[in-house]
N, CA, C and O atoms as a Tinker XYZ file with bonds, in Angstrom:
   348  protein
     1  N    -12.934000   -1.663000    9.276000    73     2
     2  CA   -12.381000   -1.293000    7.982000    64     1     3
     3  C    -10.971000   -0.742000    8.206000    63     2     4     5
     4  O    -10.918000    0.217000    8.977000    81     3
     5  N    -10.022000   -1.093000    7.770000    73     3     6
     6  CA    -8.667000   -0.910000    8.034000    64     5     7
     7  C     -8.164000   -0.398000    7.440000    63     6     8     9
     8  O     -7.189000    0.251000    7.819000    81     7
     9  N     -8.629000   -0.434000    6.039000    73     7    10
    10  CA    -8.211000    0.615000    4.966000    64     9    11
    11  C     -8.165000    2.254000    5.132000    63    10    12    13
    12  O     -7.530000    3.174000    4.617000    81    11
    13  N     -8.898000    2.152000    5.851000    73    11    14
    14  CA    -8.759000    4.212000    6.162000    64    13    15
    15  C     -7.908000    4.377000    7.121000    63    14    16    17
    16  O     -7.530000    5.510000    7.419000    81    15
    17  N     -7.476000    3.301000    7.747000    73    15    18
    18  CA    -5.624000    3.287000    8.953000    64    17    19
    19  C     -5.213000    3.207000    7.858000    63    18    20    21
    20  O     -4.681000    4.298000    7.652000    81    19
    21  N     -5.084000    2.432000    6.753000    73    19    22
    22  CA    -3.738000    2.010000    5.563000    64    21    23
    23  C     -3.583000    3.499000    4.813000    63    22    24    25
    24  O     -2.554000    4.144000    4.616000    81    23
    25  N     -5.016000    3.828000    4.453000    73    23    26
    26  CA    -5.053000    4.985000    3.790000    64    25    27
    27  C     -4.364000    6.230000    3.932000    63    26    28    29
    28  O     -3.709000    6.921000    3.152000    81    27
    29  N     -4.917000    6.405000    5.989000    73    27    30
    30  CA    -4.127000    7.811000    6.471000    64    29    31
    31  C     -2.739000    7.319000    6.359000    63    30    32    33
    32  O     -2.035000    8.009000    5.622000    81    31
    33  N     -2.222000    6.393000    6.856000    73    31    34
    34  CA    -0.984000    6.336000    6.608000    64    33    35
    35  C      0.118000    6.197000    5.719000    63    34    36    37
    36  O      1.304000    6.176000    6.046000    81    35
    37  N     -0.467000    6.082000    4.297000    73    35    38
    38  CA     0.038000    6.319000    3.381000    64    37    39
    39  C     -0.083000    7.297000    2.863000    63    38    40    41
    40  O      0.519000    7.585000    1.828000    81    39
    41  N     -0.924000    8.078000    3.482000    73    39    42
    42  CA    -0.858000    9.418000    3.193000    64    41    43
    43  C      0.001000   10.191000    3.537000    63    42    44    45
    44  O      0.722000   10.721000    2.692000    81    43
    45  N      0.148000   10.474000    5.028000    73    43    46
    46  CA     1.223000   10.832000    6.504000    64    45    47
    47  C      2.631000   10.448000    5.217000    63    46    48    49
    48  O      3.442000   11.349000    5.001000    81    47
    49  N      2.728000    9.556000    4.724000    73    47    50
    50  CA     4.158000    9.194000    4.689000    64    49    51
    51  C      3.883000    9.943000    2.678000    63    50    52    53
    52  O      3.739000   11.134000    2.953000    81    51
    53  N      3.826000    9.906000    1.936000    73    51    54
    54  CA     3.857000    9.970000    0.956000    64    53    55
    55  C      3.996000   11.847000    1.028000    63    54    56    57
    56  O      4.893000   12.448000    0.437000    81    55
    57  N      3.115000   12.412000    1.713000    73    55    58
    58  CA     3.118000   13.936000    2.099000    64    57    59
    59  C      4.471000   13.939000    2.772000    63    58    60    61
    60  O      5.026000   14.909000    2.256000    81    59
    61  N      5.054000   13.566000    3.368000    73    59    62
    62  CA     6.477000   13.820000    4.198000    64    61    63
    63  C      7.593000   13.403000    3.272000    63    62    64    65
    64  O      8.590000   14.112000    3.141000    81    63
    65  N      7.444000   12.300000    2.651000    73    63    66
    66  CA     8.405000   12.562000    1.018000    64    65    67
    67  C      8.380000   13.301000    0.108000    63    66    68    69
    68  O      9.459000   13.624000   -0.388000    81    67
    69  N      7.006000   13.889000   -0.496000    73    67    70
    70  CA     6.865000   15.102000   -1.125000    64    69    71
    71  C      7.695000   16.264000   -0.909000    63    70    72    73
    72  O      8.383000   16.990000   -1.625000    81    71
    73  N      7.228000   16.157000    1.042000    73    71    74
    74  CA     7.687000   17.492000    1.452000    64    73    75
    75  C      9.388000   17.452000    1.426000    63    74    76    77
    76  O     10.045000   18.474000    1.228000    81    75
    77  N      9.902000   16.331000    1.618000    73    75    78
    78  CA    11.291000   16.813000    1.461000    64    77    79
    79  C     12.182000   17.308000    0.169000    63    78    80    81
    80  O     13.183000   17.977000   -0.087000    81    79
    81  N     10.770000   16.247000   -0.712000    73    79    82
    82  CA    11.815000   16.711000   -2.109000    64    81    83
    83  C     11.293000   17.913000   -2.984000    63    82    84    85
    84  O     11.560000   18.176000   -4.156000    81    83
    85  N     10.543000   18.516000   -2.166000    73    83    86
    86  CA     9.423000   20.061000   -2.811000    64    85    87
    87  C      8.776000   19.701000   -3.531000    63    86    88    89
    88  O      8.921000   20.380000   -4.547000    81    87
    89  N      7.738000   18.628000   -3.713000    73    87    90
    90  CA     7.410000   18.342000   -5.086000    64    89    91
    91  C      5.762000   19.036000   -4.470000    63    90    92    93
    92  O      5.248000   19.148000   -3.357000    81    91
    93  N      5.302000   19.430000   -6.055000    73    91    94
    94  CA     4.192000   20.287000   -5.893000    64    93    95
    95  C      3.098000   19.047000   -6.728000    63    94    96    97
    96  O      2.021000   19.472000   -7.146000    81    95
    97  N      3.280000   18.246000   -6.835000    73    95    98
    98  CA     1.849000   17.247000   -7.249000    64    97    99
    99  C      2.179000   16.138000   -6.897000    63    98   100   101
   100  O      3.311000   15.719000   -7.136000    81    99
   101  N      1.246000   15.403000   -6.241000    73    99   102
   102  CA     1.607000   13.795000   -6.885000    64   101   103
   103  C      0.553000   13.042000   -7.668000    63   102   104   105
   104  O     -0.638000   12.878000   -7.403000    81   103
   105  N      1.254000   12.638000   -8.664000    73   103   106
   106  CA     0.351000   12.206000  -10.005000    64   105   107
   107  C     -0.138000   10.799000   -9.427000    63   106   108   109
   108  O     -1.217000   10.310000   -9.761000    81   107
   109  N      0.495000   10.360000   -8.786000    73   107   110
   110  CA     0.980000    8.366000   -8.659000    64   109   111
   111  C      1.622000    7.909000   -7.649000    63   110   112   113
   112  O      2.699000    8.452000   -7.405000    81   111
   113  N      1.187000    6.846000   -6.813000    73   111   114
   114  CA     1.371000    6.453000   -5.492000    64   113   115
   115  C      1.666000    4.906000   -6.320000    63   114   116   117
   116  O      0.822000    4.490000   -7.114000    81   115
   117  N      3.106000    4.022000   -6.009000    73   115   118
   118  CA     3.206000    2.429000   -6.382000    64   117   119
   119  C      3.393000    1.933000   -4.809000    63   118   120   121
   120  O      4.268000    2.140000   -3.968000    81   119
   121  N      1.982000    1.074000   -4.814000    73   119   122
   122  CA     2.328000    0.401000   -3.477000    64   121   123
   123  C      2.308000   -1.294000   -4.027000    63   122   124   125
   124  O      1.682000   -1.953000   -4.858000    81   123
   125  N      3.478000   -1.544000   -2.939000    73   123   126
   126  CA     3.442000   -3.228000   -2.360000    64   125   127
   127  C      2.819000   -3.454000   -1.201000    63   126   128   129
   128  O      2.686000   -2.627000   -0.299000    81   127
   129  N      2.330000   -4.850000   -1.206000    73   127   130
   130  CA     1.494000   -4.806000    0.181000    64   129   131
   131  C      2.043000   -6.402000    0.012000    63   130   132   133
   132  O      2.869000   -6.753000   -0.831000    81   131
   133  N      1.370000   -7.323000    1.047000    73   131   134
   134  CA     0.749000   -8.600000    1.270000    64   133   135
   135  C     -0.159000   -8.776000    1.205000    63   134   136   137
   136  O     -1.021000   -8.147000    1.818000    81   135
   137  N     -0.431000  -10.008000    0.187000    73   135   138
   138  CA    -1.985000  -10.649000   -0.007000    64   137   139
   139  C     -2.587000  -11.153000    1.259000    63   138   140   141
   140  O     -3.793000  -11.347000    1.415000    81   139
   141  N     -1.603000  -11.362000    2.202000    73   139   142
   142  CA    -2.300000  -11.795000    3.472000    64   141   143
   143  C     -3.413000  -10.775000    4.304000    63   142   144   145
   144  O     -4.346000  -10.997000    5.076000    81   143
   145  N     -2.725000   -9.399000    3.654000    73   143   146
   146  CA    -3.276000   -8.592000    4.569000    64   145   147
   147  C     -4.780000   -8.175000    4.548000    63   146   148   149
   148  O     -5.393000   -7.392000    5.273000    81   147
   149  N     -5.373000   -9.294000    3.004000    73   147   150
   150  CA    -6.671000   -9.183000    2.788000    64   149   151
   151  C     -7.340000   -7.782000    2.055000    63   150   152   153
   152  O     -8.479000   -7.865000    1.595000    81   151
   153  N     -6.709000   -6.710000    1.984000    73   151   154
   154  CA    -7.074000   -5.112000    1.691000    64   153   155
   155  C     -8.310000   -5.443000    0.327000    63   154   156   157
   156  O     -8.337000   -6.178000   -0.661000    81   155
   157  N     -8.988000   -4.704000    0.791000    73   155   158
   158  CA   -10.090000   -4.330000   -0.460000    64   157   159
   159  C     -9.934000   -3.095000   -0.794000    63   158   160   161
   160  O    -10.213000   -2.034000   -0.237000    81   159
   161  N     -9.120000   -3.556000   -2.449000    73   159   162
   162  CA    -8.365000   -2.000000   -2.938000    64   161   163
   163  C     -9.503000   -0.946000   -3.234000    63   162   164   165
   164  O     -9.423000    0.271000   -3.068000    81   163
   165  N    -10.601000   -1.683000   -3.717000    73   163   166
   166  CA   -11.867000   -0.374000   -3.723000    64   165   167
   167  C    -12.214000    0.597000   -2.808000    63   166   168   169
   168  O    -12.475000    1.784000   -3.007000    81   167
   169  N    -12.181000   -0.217000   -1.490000    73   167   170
   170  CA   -12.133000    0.491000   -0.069000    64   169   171
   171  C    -11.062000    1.645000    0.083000    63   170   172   173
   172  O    -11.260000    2.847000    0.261000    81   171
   173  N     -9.480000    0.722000   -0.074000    73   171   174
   174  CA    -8.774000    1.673000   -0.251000    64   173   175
   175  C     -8.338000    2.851000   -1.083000    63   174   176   177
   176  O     -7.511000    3.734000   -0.858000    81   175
   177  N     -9.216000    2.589000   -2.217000    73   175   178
   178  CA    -8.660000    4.226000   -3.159000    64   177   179
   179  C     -9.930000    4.932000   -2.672000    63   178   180   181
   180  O     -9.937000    6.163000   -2.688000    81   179
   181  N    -11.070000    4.217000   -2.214000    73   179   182
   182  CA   -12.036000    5.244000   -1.702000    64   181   183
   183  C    -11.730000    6.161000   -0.885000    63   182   184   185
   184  O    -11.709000    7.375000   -1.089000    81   183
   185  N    -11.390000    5.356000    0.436000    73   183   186
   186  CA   -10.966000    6.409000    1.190000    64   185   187
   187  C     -9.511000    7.142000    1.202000    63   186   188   189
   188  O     -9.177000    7.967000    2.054000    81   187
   189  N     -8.619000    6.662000    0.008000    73   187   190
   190  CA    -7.521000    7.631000   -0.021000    64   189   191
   191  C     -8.002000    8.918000   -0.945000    63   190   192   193
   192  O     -7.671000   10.075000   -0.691000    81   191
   193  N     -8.729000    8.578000   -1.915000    73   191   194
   194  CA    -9.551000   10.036000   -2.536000    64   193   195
   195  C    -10.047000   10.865000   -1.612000    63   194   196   197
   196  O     -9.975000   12.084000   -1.770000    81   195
   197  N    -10.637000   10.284000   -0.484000    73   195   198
   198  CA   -11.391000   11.122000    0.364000    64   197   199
   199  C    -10.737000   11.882000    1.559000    63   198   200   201
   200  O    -11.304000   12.829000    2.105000    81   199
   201  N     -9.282000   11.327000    2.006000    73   199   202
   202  CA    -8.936000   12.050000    2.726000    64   201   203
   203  C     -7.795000   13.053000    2.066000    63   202   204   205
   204  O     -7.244000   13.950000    2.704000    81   203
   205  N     -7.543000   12.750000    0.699000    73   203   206
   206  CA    -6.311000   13.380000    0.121000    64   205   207
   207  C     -7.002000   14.732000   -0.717000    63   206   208   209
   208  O     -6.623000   15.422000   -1.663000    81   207
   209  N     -7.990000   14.720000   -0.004000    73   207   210
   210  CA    -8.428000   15.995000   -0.935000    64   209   211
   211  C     -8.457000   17.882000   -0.107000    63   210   212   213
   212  O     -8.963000   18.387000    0.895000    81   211
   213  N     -7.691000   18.303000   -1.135000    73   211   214
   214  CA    -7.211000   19.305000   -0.828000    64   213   215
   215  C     -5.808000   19.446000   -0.379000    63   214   216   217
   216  O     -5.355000   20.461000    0.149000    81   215
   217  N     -5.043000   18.184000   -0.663000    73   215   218
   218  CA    -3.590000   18.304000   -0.356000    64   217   219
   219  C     -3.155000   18.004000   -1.821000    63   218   220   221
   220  O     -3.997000   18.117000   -2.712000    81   219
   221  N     -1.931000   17.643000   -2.101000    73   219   222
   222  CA    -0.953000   17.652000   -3.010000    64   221   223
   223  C     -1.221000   16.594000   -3.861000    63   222   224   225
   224  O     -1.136000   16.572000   -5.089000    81   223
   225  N     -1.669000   15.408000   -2.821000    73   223   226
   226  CA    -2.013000   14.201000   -3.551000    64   225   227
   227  C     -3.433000   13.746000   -4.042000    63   226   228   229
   228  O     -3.736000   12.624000   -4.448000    81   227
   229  N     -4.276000   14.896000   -3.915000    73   227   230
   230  CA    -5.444000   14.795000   -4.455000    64   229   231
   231  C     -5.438000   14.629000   -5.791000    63   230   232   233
   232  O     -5.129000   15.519000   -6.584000    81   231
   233  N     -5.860000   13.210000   -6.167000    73   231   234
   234  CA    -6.520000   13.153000   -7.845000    64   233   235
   235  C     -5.467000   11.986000   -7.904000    63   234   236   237
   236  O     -5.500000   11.244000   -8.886000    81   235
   237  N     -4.424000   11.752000   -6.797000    73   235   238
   238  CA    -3.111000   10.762000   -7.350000    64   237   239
   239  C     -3.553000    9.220000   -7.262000    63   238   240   241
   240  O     -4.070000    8.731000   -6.258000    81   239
   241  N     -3.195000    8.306000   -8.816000    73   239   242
   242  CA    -3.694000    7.143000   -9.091000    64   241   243
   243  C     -3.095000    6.542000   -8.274000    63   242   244   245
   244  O     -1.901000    6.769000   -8.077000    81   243
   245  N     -4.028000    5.291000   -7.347000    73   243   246
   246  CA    -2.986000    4.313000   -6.393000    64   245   247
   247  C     -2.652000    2.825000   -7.633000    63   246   248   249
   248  O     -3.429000    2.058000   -8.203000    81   247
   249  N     -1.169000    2.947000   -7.641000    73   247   250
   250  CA    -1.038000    1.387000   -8.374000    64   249   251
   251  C     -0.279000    0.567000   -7.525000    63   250   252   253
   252  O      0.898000    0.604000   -7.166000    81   251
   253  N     -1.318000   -0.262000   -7.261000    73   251   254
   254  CA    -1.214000   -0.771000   -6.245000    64   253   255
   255  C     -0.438000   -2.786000   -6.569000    63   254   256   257
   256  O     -0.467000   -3.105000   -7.758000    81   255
   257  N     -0.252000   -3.140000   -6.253000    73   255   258
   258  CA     0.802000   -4.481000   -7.040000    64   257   259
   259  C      0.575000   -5.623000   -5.052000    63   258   260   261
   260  O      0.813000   -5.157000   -3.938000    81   259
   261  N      0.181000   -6.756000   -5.310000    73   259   262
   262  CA     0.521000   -7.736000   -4.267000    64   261   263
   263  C      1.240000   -8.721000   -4.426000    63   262   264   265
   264  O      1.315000   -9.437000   -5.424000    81   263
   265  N      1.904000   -8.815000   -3.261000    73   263   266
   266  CA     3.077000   -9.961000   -3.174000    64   265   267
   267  C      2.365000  -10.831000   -1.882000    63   266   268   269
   268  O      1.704000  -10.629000   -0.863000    81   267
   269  N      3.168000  -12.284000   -2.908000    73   267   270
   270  CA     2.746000  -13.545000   -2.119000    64   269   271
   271  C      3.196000  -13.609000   -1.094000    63   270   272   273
   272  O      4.284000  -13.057000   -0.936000    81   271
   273  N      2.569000  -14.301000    0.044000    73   271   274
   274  CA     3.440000  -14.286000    1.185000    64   273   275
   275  C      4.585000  -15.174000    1.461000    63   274   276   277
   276  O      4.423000  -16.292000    0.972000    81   275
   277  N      5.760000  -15.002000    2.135000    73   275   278
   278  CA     6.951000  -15.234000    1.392000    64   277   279
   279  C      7.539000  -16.307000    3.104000    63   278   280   281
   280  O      7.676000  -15.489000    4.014000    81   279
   281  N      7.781000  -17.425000    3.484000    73   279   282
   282  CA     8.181000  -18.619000    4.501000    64   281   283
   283  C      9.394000  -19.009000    4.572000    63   282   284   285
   284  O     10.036000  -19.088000    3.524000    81   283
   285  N      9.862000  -19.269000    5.532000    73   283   286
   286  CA    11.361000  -19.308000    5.535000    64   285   287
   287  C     11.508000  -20.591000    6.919000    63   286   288   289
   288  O     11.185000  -20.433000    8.097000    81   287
   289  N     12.154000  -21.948000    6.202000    73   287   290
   290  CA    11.972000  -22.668000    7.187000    64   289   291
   291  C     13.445000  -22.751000    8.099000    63   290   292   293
   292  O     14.564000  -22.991000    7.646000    81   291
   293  N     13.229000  -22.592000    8.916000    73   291   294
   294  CA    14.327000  -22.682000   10.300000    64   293   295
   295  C     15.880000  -23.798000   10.170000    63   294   296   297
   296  O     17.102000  -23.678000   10.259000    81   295
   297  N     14.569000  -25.171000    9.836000    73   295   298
   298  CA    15.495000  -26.026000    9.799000    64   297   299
   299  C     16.203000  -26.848000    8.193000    63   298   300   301
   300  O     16.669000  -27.986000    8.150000    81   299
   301  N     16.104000  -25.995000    7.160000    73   299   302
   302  CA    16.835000  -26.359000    5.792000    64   301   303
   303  C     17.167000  -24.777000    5.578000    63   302   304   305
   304  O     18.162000  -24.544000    4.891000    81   303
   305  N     16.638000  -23.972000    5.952000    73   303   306
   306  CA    17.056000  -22.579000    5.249000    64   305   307
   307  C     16.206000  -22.195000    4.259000    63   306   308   309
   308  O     16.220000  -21.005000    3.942000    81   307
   309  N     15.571000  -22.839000    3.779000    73   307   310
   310  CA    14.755000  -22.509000    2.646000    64   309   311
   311  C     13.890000  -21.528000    2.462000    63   310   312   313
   312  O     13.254000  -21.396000    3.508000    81   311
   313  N     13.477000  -20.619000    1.496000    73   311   314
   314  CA    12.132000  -19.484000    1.650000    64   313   315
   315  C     11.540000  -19.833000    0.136000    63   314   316   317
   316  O     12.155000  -20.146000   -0.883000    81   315
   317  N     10.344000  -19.688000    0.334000    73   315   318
   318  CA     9.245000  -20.036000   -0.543000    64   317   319
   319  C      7.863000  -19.198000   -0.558000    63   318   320   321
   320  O      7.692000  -18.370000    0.337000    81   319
   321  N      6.966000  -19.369000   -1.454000    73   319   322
   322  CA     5.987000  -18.390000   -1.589000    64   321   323
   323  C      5.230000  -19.453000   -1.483000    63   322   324   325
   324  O      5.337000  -20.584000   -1.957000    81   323
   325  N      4.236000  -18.822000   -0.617000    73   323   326
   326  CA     2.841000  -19.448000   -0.222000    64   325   327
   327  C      1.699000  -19.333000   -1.412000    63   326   328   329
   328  O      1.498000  -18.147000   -1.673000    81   327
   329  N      0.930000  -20.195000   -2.172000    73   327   330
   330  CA     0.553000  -19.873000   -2.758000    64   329   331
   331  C     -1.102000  -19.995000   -2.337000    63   330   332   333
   332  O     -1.904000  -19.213000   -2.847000    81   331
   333  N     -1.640000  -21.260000   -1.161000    73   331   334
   334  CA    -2.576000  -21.041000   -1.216000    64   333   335
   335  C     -2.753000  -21.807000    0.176000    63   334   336   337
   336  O     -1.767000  -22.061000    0.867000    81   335
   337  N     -3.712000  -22.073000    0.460000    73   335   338
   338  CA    -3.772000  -22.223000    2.399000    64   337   339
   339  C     -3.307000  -23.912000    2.528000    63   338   340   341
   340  O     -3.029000  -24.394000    3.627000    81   339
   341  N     -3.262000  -24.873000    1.014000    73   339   342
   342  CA    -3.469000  -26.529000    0.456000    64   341   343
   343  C     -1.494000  -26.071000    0.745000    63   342   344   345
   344  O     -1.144000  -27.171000    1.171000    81   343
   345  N     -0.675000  -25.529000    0.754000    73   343   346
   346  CA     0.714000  -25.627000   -0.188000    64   345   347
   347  C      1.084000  -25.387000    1.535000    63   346   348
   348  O      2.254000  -25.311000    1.911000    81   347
């Protein structure tokens, strides 16, 4: 389960931006990811509820948004979005 690595570490980092800008809540976490990376967002707000509790970001909604994975061919220059394993 990889999501509780994705989790702590969006935690680690979201607490170290807080901390620079003093902020005393966080209401709302906007993440981008890759669809490649497979994440099961249920997994992941599970265990970000579970380790964010008792810090700053306890109770904070993950809105979470995926991007297609994005190819870039060598020999025309071109970049394109992958849309499915057929493309």
């Amino acid at each position: 389960m990889h999501e509780l690595s994705l989790a702590d570490g969006m935690l680690k980092t979201v607490l170290e931006a807080a901390q620079k800008e003093k902020a005393k809540k966080i209401k709302s976490i906007k993440l981008e990811m890759g669809e490649i990376l497979l994440v099961n967002t249920e997994q992941l707000t599970f265990c970000f509820d579970i380790i964010s509790k008792g810090t700053i970001a306890e109770g904070a909604k993950l809105d979470i948004k995926f991007l297609k994975p994005r190819v870039h061919c060598n020999k025309c220059g071109k970049e394109f979005n992958i849309s499915s394993e057929n493309d």
